[in-house]
N, C-alpha and C positions, 0 to 999 in steps of 0.2 A: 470562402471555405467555412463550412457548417463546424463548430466545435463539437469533437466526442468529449461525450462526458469522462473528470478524471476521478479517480476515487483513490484518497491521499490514507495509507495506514500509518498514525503515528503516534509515540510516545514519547517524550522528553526521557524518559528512566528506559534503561538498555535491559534484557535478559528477560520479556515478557512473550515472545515466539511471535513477533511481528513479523519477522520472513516467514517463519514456514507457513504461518495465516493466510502471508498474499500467495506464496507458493498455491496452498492450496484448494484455493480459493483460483487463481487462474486458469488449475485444471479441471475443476469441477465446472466454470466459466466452460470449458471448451466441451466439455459432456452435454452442457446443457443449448453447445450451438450458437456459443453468443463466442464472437470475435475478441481474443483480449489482445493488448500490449502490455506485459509488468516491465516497469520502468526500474531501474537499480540506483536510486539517485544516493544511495550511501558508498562514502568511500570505502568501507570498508569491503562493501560487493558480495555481501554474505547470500543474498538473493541469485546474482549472478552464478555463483560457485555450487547455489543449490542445483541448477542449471544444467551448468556443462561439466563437464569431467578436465580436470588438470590440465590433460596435452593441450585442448581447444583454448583454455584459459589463458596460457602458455603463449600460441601461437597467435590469440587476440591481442595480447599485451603488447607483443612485441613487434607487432604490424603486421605478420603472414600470416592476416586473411582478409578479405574486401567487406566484411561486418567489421561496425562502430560501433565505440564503445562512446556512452554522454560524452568522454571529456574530448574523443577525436572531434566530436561534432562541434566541441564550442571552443574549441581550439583555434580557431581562427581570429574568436574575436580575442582570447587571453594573449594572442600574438599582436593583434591590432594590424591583419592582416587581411582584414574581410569576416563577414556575418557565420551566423551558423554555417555548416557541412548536410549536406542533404544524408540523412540517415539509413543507415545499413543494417534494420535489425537481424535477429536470428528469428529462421522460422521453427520455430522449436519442436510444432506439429501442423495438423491445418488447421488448428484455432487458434496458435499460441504464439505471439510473437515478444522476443526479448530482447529491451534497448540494453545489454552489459554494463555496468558500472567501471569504475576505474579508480584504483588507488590516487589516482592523479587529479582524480576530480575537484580533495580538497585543495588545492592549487589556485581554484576560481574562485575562492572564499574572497581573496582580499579586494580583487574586482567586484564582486558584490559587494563587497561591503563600502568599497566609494562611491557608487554608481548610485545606491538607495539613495542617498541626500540631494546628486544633480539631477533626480530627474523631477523635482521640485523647481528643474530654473527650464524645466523641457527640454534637458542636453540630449539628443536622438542617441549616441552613441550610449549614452546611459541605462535609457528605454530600451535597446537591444541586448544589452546584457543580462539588467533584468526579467527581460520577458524570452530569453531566449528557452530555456529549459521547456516553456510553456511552446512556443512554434516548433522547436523540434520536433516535441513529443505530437502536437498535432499532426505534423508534416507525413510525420511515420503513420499513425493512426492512417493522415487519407492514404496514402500509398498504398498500406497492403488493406483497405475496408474492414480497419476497426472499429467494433463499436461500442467499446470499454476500454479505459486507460486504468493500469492499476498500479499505483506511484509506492514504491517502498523508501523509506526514507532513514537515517541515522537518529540518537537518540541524544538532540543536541538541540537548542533555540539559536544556531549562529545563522549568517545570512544564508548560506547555501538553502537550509531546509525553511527559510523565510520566502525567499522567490520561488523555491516549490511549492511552499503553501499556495501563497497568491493564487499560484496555476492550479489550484484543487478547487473541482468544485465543490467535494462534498472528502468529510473526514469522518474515519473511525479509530476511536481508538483502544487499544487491544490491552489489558491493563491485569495485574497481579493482584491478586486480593491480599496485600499487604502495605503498612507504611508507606514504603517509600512512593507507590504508584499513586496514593492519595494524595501523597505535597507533590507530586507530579500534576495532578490534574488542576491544585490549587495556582502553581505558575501555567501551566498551560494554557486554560479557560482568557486569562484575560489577555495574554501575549497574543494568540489569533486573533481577539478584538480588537487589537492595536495594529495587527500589522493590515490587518483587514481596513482600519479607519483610515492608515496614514497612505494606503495603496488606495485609496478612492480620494485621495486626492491630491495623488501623482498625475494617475491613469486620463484622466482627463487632455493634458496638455501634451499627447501622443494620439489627438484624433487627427490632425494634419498630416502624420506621418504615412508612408509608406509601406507599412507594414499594421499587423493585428497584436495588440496588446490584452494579455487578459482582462477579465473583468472583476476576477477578484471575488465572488460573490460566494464564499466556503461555506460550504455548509454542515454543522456534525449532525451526521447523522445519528449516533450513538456509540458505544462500548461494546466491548468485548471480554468477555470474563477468563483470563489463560491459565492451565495447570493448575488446576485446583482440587487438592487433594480431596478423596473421597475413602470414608468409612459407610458403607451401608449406604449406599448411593447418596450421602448429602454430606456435603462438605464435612470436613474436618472442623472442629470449634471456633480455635485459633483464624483459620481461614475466612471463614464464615465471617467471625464478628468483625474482622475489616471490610468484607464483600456488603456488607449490612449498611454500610456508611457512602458505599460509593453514588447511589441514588440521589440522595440530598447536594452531594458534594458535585455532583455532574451540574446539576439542574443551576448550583447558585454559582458555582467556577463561571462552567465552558456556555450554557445557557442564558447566567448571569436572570436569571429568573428571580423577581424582588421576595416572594412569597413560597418558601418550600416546604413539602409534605416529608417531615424530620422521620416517619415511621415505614416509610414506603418499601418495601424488601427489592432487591435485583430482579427474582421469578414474577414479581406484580408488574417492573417497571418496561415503558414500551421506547425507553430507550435502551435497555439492555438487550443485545442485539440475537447473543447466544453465550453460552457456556461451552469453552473448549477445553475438553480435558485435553491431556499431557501425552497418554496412549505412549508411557515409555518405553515398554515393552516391544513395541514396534517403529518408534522413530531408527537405532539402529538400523534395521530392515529396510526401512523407506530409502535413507539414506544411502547406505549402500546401492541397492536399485535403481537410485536415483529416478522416485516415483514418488507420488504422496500415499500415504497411507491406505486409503481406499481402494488404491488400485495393487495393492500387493497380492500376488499369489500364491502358490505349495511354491514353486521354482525359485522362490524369492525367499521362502524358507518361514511362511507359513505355514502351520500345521497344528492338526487337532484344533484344541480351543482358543486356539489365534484366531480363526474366523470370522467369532464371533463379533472380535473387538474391528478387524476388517469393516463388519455387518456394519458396525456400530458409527464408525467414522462416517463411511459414505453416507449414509443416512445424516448425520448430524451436518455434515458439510452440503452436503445437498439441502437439507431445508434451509443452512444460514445463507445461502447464496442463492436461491429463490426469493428469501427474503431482501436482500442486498438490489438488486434486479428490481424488485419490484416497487420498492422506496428510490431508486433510482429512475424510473420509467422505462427498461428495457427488458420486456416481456419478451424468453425463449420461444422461437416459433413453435416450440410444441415439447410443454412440459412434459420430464420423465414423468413417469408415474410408480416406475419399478428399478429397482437396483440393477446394476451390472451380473448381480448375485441372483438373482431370480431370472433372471434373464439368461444365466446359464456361463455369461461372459469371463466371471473371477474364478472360474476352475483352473 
């Protein structure tokens, strides 16, 4: 089985709009003709819920319907009753496929977290727990011909979002121009080196097995800049002079780079991915709709000079997901050139 590439969003500090990123970033994904799965790997299932509407929620939880949610799939091994469950996503559209998350998920926490140390003696049932998130998620991918995995994750270093890494091949992370996202980035940078070292040489003593193990080879891609206030289209001060610091602080963290450029600004740096403003004005809207922002209408309760900010999204979210794509290696068979909005579609 050919692995789809997964592409992991995550931050150690909670409240920086990592869901609605993948959220929207999924749909722009299916605009552009490239195949996704988002994955819901946080318990909390904030991603999920951007999703579906309550009643589905509802009838997923409580078994009345034949889609799984992660933790039905890996349910069987937290019983010790047999390997993953062959997965059920939701087709959300015909690009868009959603593995559900599960309040119950954190449940598997404690089996991760004994399984890490025996797969050190090559316990197989070990190796399956650990890598299970990673074959699920594959499993899905080949079924319905994915060809992007888009992994949303919690805002934690415990084991759950540890075997998710693993199964990442490539990470971005979507970060506040303030304090707290800087001592974020100061534990996060080496903790992915770590789990990254001590999984390469796990992974080894599961080439006998019967099954595919990841490979573990994560890669950051870069940062993402969220909600950052604007006076006269550039930051706010206050904002700014923490955004000023995130460059140096990426390259010698998560880079771990011996030698860094302490002057370098975000707009100069080519690991800074994009600038995502906040567009408060229209996240109620979105939400309501249950759409991303780009695709909101008049119906939706757009009007007058809401358009513009409309204009403004798709476009921003269209070139950071061109770009995503294209540092990934999966080239849209045939790049938009023109908005929805020109094209006549967001009337």
């Amino acid at each position: 089985m050919s692995a789809v590439p997964i592409l992991a969003f995550f931050n150690n500090k909670g409240g920086v709009g990592k869901t609605s990123l993948v959220y929207h970033i999924a749909h722009m994904c299916a605009i552009l003709d490239i195949r996704v799965l988002a994955a819901d790997l946080d318990p909390q299932s904030n991603l999920t819920s951007a999703f579906l509407p309550d009643e589905e929620l509802e009838d997923l939880w409580n078994e009345k319907t034949d889609y799984t949610t992660l933790y039905k799939c890996v349910h069987p091994l937290i019983k010790g009753t047999g390997d993953v469950d062959t997965p059920a996503p939701y087709h959300i559209d015909d690009n868009i496929f959603l593995l559900p998350g599960d309040l119950q998920l954190s449940g598997f926490e404690d089996q991760l977290s004994e399984s890490w140390p025996k797969c050190n003696d090559g316990d197989e049932r070990a190796f399956r727990v650990t890598s299970a998130f990673w074959r699920l998620l594959q499993q899905s991918a080949s079924d319905n011909n994915v060809q992007l995995i888009l992994m949303d994750l919690g805002p934690n270093l415990g084991a759950l979002n540890r075997v998710a890494l693993i199964s990442a091949d490539y990470v971005v992370m979507p970060l506040a121009p303030d304090l707290f996202s800087l001592q974020g980035l100061k534990n996060l940078g080496p903790t992915l080196k770590r789990w990254n070292t001590q999984w390469k040489e796990r992974s080894p003593r599961a080439d006998d097995m019967d099954f595919e193990v990841p490979l573990g080879d994560i890669s950051p891609l870069g940062y993402v800049i969220m909600q950052h206030s604007e006076r006269l289209k550039r930051p706010t001060k206050a904002y700014a002079q923490w955004a000023e610091q995130v460059p140096a602080l990426y390259r010698e963290y998560v880079l771990q780079q011996a030698h860094v450029q302490d002057d370098l600004s975000p707009s100069a740096d080519e690991y800074c991915l994009s600038f995502i403003k906040h567009f408060r004005t229209l996240m109620p809207l979105a939400q309501e709709a249950r759409k991303p922002i780009f695709l909101l209408k008049a119906a939706d309760g757009v009007l007058g000079g809401h358009n513009k900010y409309v204009q403004a999204a798709y476009d921003l979210f269209k070139s950071f997901t061109e770009k995503l794509l294209r540092v990934i290696g999966l080239q849209p068979s045939e790049m938009i050139q023109q908005s929805l909005f020109s094209e006549g579609k967001g009337k």
